[in-house]
C-alpha positions as CSV (number, residue, x, y, z in Angstrom):
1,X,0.0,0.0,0.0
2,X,1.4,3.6,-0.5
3,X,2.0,6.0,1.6
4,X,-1.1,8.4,0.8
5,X,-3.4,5.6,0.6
6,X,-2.7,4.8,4.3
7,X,-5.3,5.8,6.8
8,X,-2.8,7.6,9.3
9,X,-5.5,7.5,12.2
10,X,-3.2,5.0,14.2
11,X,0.3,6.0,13.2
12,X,2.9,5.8,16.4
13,X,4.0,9.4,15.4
14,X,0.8,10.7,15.5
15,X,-0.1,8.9,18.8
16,X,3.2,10.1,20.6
17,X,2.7,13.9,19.4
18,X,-0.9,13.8,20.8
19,X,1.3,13.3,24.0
20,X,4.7,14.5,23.4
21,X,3.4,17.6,21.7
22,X,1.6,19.6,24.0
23,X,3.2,22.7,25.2
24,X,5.7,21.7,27.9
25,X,5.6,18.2,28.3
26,X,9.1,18.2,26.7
27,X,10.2,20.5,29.2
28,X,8.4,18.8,32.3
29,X,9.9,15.6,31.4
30,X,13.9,17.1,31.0
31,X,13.1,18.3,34.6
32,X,12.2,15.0,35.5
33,X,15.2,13.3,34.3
34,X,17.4,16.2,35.8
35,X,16.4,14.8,39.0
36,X,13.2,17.3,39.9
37,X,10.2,15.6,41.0
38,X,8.1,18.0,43.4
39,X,5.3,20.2,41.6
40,X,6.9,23.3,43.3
41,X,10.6,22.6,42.3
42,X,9.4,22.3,38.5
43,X,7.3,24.8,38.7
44,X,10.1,27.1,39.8
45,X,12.6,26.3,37.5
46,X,10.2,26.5,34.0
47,X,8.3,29.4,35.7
48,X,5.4,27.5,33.9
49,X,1.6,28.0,35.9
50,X,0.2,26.1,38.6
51,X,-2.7,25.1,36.4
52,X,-0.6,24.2,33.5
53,X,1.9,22.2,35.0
54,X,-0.6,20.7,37.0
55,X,-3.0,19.5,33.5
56,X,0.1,18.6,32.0
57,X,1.0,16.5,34.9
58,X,-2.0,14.5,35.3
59,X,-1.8,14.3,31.6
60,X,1.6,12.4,32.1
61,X,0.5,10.2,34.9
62,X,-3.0,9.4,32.8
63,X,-0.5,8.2,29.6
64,X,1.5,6.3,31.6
65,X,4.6,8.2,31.4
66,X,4.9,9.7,35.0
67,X,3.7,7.8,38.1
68,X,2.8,9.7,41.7
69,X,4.7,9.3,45.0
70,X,3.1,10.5,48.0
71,X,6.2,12.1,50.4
72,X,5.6,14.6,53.9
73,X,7.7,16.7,55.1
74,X,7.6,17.4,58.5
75,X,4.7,20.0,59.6
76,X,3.1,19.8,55.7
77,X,0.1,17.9,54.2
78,X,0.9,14.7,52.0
79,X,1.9,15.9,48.5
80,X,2.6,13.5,45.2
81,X,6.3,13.7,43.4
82,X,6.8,12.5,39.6
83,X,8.9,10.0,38.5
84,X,9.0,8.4,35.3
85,X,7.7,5.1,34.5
86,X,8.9,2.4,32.6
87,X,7.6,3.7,29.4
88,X,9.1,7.3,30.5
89,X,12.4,6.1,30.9
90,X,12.3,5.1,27.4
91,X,11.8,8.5,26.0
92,X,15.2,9.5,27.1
93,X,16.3,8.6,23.3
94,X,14.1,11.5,22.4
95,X,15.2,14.3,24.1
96,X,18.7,12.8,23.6
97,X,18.0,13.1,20.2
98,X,16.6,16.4,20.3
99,X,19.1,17.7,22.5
100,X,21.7,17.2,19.8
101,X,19.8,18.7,16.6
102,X,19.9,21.8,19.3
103,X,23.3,21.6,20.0
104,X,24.3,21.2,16.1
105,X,22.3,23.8,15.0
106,X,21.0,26.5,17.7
107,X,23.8,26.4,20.1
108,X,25.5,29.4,20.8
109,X,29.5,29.8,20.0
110,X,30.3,28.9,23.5
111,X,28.6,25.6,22.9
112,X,25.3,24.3,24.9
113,X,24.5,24.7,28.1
114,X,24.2,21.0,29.2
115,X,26.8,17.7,28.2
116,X,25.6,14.1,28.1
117,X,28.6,12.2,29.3
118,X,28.8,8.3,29.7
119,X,29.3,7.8,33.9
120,X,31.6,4.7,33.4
121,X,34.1,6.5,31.2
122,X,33.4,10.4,30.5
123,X,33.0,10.5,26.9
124,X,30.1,11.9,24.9
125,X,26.8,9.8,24.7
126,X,25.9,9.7,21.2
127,X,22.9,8.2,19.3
128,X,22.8,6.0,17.0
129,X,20.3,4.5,14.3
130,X,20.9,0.0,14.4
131,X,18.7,-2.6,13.0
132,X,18.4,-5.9,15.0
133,X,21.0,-7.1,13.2
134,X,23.2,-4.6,14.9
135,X,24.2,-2.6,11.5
136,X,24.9,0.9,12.1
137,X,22.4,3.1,9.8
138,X,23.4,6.3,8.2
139,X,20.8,8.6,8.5
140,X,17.0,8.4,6.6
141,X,19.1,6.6,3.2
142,X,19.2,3.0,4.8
143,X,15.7,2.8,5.8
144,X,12.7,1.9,4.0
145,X,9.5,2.7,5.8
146,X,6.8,-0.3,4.7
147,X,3.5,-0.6,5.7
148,X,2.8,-2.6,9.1
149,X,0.3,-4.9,10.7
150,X,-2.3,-2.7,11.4
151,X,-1.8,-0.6,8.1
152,X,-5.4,-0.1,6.5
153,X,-6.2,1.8,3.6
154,X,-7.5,5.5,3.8
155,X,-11.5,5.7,3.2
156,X,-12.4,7.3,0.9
157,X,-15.5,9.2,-0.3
């Protein structure tokens, strides 16, 4: 089937944008990974809203991408932190990905503002494109996008 014949209702891209592509959740998430888990502390260092954050949180959390944690701190009500799930932690390729179009393209002379370094030896963490058969790919020219299992054609009237 080709390409504009596919219905695209159920494309992976299109399912992950209708997540990953609200305004902030990008953001949110680097703050999660950074270490910051308490409403307050990321609210702070975007200087997003309260009720933003806060729909974009439970947005998180309802995908499956963020999970709650009650904590207390002495004195103070119960209060949830975010941490990523399973499925979150796998979006790290993403924003490692992203990160580096940035840093190749919009990074100021100085260089960015942030390093990905590998803990075991220092050097650079880069990322790269493999089939299961463990060849490396260079770029969009070694693959071929075919239609999948749950292709269907586009209706049409």
């Amino acid at each position: 089937m080709h390409w504009q014949d596919q219905d695209t209702s159920n494309c992976s891209i299109g399912r992950t944008w209708d997540i990953m592509g609200k305004p902030w959740v990008l953001l949110i998430l680097r703050e999660v990974f950074r270490g910051l888990h308490r409403f307050d502390d990321i609210r702070r260092h975007l200087g997003i809203s309260e009720p933003v954050l806060s729909r974009r949180l439970h947005g998180l959390v309802e995908e499956g991408v963020l999970e709650r944690r009650p904590y207390r701190t002495p004195g103070n009500r119960t209060r949830d932190e975010y941490h990523l799930t399973e499925a979150g932690l796998e979006l790290f390729p993403l924003l490692v990905a992203l990160k580096a179009w940035g840093d190749r393209h919009l990074a100021g002379p100085e260089g960015p503002a942030t390093v990905h370094e590998h803990q075991g030896c220092g050097r650079p963490v880069v990322l790269e494109l493999r089939c299961t058969a463990d060849h490396r790919l260079e770029g969009v020219g070694g693959v071929e996008a075919r239609s999948g299992p749950a292709a269907r054609a586009l209706a049409r009237e």
